[in-house]
C-alpha positions in Angstrom: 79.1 105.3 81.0 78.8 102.1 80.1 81.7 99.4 79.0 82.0 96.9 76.2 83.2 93.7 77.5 84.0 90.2 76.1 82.0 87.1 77.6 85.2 85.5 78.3 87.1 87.9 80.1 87.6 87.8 83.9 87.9 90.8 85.7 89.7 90.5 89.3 88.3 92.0 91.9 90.5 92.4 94.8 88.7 92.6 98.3 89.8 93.0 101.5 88.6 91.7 105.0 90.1 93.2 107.8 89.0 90.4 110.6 91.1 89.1 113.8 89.2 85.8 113.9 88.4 84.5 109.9 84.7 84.5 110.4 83.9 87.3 107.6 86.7 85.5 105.3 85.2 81.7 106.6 81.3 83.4 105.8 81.9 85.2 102.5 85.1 83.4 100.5 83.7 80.4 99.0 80.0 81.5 98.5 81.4 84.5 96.7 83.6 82.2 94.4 80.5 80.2 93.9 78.0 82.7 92.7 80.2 84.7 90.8 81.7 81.6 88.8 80.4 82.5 85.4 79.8 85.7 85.9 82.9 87.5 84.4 83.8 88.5 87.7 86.7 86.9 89.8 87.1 87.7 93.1 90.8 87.5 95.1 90.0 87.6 98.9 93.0 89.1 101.5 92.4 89.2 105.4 94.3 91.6 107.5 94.6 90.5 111.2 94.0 94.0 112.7 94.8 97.8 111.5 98.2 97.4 111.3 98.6 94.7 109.0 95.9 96.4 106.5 97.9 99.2 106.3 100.9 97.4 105.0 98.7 95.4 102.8 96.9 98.1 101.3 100.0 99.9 100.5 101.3 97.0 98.3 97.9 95.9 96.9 95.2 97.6 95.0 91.7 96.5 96.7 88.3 97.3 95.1 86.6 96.7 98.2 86.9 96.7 102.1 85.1 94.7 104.6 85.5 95.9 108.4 84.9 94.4 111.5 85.0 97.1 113.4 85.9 94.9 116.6 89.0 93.5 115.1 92.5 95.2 117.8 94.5 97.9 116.0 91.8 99.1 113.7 90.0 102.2 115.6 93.0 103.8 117.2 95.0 103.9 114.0 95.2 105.9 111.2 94.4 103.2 108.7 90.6 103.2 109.3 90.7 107.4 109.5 92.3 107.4 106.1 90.9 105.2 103.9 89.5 107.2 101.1 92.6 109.5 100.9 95.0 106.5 100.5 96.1 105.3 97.3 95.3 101.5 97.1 91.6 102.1 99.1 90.7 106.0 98.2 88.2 104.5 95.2 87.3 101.0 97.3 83.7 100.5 98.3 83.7 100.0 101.9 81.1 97.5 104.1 81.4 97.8 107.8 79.8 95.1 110.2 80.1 96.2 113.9 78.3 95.9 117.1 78.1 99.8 117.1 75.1 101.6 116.1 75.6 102.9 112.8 76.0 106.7 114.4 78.9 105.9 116.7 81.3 104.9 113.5 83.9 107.3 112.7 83.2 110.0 109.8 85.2 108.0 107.7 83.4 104.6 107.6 79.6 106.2 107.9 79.5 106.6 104.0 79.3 102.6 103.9 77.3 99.8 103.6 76.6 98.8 107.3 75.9 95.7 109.0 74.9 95.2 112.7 75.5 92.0 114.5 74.9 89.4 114.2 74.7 89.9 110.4 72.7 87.9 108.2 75.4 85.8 105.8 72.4 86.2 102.8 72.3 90.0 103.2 76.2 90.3 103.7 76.9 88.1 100.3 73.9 90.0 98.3 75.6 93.0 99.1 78.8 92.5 98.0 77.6 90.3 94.8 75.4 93.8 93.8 78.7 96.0 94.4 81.5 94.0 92.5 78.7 93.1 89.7 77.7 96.7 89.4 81.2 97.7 88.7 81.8 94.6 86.5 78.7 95.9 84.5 80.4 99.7 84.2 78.5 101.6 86.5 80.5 104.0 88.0 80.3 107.5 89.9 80.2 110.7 88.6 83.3 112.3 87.8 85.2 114.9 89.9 83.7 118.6 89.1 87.6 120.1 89.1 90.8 119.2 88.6 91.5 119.0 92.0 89.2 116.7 93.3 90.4 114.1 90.7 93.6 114.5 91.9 94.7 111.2 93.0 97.0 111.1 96.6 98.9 108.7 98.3 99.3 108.3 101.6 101.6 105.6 103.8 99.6 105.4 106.9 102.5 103.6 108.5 104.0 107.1 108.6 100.9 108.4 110.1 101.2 105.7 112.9 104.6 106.0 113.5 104.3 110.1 114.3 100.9 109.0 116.3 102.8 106.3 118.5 105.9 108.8 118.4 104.3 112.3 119.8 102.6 110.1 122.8 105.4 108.2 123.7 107.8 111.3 124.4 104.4 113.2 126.1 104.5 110.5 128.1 108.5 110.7 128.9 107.5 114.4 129.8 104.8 113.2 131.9 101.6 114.0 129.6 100.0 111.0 130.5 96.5 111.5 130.1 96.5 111.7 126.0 93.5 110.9 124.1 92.6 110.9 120.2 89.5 112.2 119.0 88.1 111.1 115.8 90.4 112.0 112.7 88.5 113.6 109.1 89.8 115.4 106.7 91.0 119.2 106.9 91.3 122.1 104.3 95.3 122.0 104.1 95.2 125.8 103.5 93.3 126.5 106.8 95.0 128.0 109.4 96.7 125.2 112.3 94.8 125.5 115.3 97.6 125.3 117.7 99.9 128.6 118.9 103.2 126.9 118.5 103.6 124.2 115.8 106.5 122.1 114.0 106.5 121.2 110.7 108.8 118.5 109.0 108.4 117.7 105.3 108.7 113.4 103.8 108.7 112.0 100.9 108.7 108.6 99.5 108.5 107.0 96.3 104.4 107.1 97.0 104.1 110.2 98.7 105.3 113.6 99.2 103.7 116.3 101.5 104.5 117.3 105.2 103.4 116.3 108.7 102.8 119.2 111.7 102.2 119.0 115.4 100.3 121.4 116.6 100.1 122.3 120.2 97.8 124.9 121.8 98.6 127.0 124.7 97.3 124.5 127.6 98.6 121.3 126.1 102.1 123.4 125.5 102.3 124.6 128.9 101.7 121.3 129.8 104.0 119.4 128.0 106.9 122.6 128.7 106.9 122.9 132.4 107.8 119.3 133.0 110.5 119.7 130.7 112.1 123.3 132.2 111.4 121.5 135.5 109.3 125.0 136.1 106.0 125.7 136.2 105.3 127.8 133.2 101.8 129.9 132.4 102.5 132.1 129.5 103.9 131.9 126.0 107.0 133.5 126.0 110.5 133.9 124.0 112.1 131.7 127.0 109.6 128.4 126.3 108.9 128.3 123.4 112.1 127.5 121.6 111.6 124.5 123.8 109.6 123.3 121.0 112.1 122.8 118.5 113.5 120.2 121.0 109.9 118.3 121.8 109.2 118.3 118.3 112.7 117.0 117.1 112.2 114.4 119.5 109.3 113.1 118.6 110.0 113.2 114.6 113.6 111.8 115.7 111.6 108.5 117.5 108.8 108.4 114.5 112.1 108.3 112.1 114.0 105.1 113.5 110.7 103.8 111.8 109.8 105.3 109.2 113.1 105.2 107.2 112.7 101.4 107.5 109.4 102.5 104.5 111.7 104.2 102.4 110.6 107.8 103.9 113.0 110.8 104.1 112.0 113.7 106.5 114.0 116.9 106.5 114.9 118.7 110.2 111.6 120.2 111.4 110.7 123.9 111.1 109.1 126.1 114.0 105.7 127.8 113.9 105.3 130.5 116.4 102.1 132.0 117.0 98.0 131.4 116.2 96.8 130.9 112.8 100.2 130.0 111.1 99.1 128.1 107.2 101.7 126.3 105.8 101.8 127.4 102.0 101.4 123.8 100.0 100.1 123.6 95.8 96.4 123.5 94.9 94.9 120.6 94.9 96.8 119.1 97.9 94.5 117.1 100.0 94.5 117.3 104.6 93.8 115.1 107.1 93.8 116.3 111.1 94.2 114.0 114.3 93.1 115.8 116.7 94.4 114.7 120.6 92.9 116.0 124.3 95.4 115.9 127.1 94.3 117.1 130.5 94.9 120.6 130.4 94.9 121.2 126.7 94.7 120.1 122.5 97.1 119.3 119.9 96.6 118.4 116.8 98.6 116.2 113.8 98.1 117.4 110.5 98.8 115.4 107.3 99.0 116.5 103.9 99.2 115.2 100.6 100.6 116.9 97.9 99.5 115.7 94.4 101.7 113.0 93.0 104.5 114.9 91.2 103.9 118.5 92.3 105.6 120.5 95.2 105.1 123.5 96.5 
């Protein structure tokens, strides 16, 4: 489809650069500005420090494009990066990644890019971006959505992600779980069943999002986390340990909340899961994302989900 447009119309294009150090902005502001000068096009150029401060940014501001260094602190532990195509403000962004990584060592979520090594060329980084923001000046866009529910638009605050992320391994380590590592986030079916054995669940909403976060533990990483706290070296699921998880879980949503209230987010009290292949029932259309974390004798796993704006279950 292509659009009509009036020679003397502007259209602003919002992009932005995620970089600790403002080489990208320094390389790419004023040559952009430049060339697109009488093209229609005009671009508005943000930088984000590190993760962090793109995910507030992104959840005020509308960007059609994001540039990555991938070395920038904050950005590769955090959700921001691992959720960028379900949140609001970036889900439809085109995305350019420049990185000392090969190509094949990004994260699932930034290998459908436009990727730079280092040193990048400044010519090859400007053409690229010029192409994108003048082939969506021009009309082009992407097919639509074969169903309903893949236009479905969703929006997540990654701040709230972050907050349960920072939460759930700060009390692991207070039970002495020190030895947590995150594995690469992606999305997840949210009617599939969790993968842990003993799960709690605590529903949010905000003004921009509604759906429900879960912890997921399985029977290592429980054990793990549950013997420290009975003071007793436990081996088996059973009726005596694992009510112990409405307490873990209620602890770690109770730290995540003395932060996440300060975004306008309301959680209700978590509910327990008990037992493998539990699915939490949620509306079609409702969009998942899974964090999946390794401790030394076991998994858990946070799951996200998004219902669609307006809709509950």
């Amino acid at each position: 489809m292509v659009f009509e447009q009036k020679k003397d119309m502007n259209y602003r294009k919002n992009i932005l650069i995620v970089d600790n150090n403002c080489e990208l902005e320094q390389l790419v502001k004023e040559p952009l500005l430049k060339q697109l000068k009488d093209s229609g096009v005009s671009p508005v150029v943000v930088r984000a420090k590190d993760g962090a401060e793109a995910a507030i940014k992104s959840e005020n501001q509308r960007f059609d494009m994001v540039l990555i260094d991938t070395e920038v602190p904050r950005l590769m532990d955090g959700g921001f990066v691992y959720g960028l195509h379900t949140y609001k403000n970036t889900q439809d962004a085109e995305l350019i990644v420049v990185s000392q990584r090969e190509a094949t060592d990004l994260p699932d979520s930034l290998k459908k890019c436009k990727f730079f090594k280092k040193p990048v060329s400044p010519a090859e980084l400007i053409s690229a971006m010029i192409s994108i923001l003048n082939a969506e000046h021009h009309g082009v866009v992407k097919d639509a959505p074969a169903t309903a529910a893949a236009a479905t638009k969703y929006a997540v605050d990654v701040r709230v992600i972050n907050a349960v992320i920072q939460a759930t391994t700060k009390v692991l380590g207070q039970f002495g779980v020190t030895s947590v590592k995150m594995d690469k986030a992606g999305p997840r079916s949210p009617h599939e069943p969790l993968l842990g054995e003993v799960s709690s669940v605590v529903d949010i909403q905000s003004q921009t999002f509604q759906g429900f976060l879960c912890v997921s533990f399985d029977k290592g990483s429980y054990l793990e986390v549950v013997s420290t706290m009975l003071m007793e070296e436990q081996t088996e699921l059973n009726a005596d340990n694992q009510d112990a998880v409405g307490e873990i879980n209620n602890i770690i949503f109770g730290n995540a909340k003395a932060e996440i209230s300060n975004f306008g987010v309301k959680m209700t009290v978590p509910r327990v899961l008990l037992g493998a292949n539990q699915v939490v029932p949620c509306a079609q259309g409702s969009a998942g994302m899974m964090i999946p974390f390794n401790t030394s004798k076991g998994k858990f796993y946070i799951v996200v989900v998004a219902l669609p704006v307006g809709k509950s279950e």
